[in-house]
Steps between C-alpha positions, in 0.01 A plus 500: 500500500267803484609855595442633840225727461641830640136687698452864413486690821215699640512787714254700702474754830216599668543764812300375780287863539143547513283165417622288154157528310258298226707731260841345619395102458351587181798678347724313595483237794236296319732480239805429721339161592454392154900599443655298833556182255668633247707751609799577811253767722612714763236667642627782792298739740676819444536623816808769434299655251174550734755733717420821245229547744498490829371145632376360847753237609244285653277563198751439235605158669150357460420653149870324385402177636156546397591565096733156571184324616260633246772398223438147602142512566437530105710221423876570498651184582806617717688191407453614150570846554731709689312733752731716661479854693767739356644638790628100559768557220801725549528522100228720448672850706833344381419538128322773535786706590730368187215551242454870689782586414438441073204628555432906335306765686358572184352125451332522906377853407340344224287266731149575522429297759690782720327741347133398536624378917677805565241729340208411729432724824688379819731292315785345630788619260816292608793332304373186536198622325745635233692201486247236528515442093912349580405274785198349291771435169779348790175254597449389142850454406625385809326171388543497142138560457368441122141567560355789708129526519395851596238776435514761289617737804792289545628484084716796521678337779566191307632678239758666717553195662587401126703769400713454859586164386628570134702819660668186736543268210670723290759645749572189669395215263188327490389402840116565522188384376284761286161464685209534278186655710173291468154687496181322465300569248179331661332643832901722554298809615220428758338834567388693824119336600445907615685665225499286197742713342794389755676252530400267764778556793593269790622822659348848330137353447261585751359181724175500335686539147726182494407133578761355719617115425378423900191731513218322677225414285253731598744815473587319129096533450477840615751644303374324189140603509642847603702494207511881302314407110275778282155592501479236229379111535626316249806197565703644204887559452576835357802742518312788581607669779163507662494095486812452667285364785331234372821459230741418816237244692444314121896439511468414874237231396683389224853415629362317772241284298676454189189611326556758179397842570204446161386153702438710822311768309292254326391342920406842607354657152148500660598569863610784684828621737326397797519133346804529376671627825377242746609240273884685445487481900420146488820423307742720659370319867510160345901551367589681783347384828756155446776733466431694843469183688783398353696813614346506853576139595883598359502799672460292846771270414826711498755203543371353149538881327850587680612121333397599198619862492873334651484289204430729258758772607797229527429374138472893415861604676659250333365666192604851568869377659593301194386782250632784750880332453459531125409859516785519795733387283451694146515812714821463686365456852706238698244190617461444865433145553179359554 
């Protein structure tokens, strides 16, 4: 008889703030789809975390159910994966507070994240801010995640999340799962259309600088054509700083089309930005006007989203409450039963 084969699990959170962007289904949701048969995937909308910043209650709502809905639209198969909201499962606040508690000032303080937040004028400084980095390691390991696929913004809290775990597997025995964070090397940093030297932000990019997953197609047009390049013409990938324009809406063209950045050059060698733009906006409209009228018809059919969000958070509890007793018990704390 052949050996179960035991799936590797997946792990990713997304806070449901600003508008998920072309930058977030190429790094990483386009690849999420490609993963759901291979691998255990629990994909949450982080709501806990987006409570750093003040949020609009009615606003926050929709954008949660929203990020559910536009998971689906490009192709996760809820059956296949587990979409759940994070404020469904006790475990999350629960670990939190045990892996707190292992947790040095001197690894938070080390944090940049809080740094580069708390630096900027009119921040919100607050210990959740602070202590974000622990609730994001009690998510992964909560779950006995292998595989977490983040930016490079979000390493450093990986590696904490890391370095949490061993500290718990050496004083009580081993008990978690040492995540290792994935980062795409393809398409993992899709830059601001307005300031090509940014990073493309579903929350800190201007309107006219990001290009929203259910943008209408002319505003997907507009912002295209509008796009910041140089003074120059030519459809050629360079890292020069002064290219960074045309550089960012080459990999744009690329990771949706498949096409090699040299085969792209080679259509456009004779033609001119102009061109070249309307045909970028072309593409973007074409992948995502299915995915907005996806989202829209979803977004009017609550029953079928609350189903699926019960669903996932049951299969997710059960999760959290069987590894919550381990941890319970290698610590000392008496179980209350379930």
């Amino acid at each position: 008889m052949d050996e179960q084969v035991i799936q590797k699990t997946i792990l990713s959170g997304i806070q449901p703030t600003g508008q998920l962007t072309i930058g977030n289904y190429i790094g990483a949701m386009k690849n999420f789809v490609r993963l759901q048969n291979d691998y255990e995937t629990l994909y949450m909308v982080v709501d806990l975390h987006a409570l750093t910043v003040p949020q609009d209650p009615k606003e926050l709502r929709h954008k949660t159910l929203s990020v559910i809905a536009q998971y689906i639209s490009v192709g996760l198969d809820p059956e296949k994966n587990n979409l759940f909201i994070q404020s469904h499962v006790t475990g999350h606040t629960e670990l939190t507070w045990i892996l707190g508690c292992l947790t040095g000032l001197g690894d938070l303080n080390r944090m940049t994240q809080f740094k580069d937040k708390s630096s900027k004028p009119g921040a919100n400084i607050n210990a959740g801010l602070y202590t974000y980095p622990i609730l994001m390691a009690s998510d992964i390991l909560l779950y006995n995640a292998d595989f977490v696929p983040v930016g490079e913004d979000q390493k450093q809290h990986v590696e904490l999340t890391r370095d949490i775990a061993m500290k718990f597997n050496y004083r009580y025995s081993d008990t978690f799962t040492i995540p290792e964070p994935i980062i795409p090397k393809s398409g993992a940093r899709i830059m601001d259309l307005q300031n090509p030297l940014a990073k493309m932000s579903k929350s800190d990019s201007g309107e006219s600088g990001r290009l929203a997953l259910i943008d209408e197609p002319s505003v997907i047009a507009k912002k295209i054509k509008s796009a910041v390049t140089d003074s120059g013409s030519e459809i050629k990938f360079s890292e020069d700083e002064e290219k960074a324009g045309i550089r960012n809406l080459l990999t744009i063209y690329s990771n949706l089309t498949e096409l090699s950045i040299a085969d792209i050059e080679l259509k456009y060698k004779s033609r001119g930005y102009g061109d070249f733009k309307k045909d970028l906006a072309d593409i973007v409209v074409e992948k995502l006007s299915p995915i907005k009228l996806k989202h829209d018809d979803l977004m009017k059919n609550k029953d079928y989203l609350e189903s699926v969000l019960k669903s996932g958070a049951e299969s997710a509890q059960k999760k959290a409450w069987k590894m919550l007793g381990k941890v319970y018990r290698k610590i000392g704390l008496v179980q209350a039963a379930r």
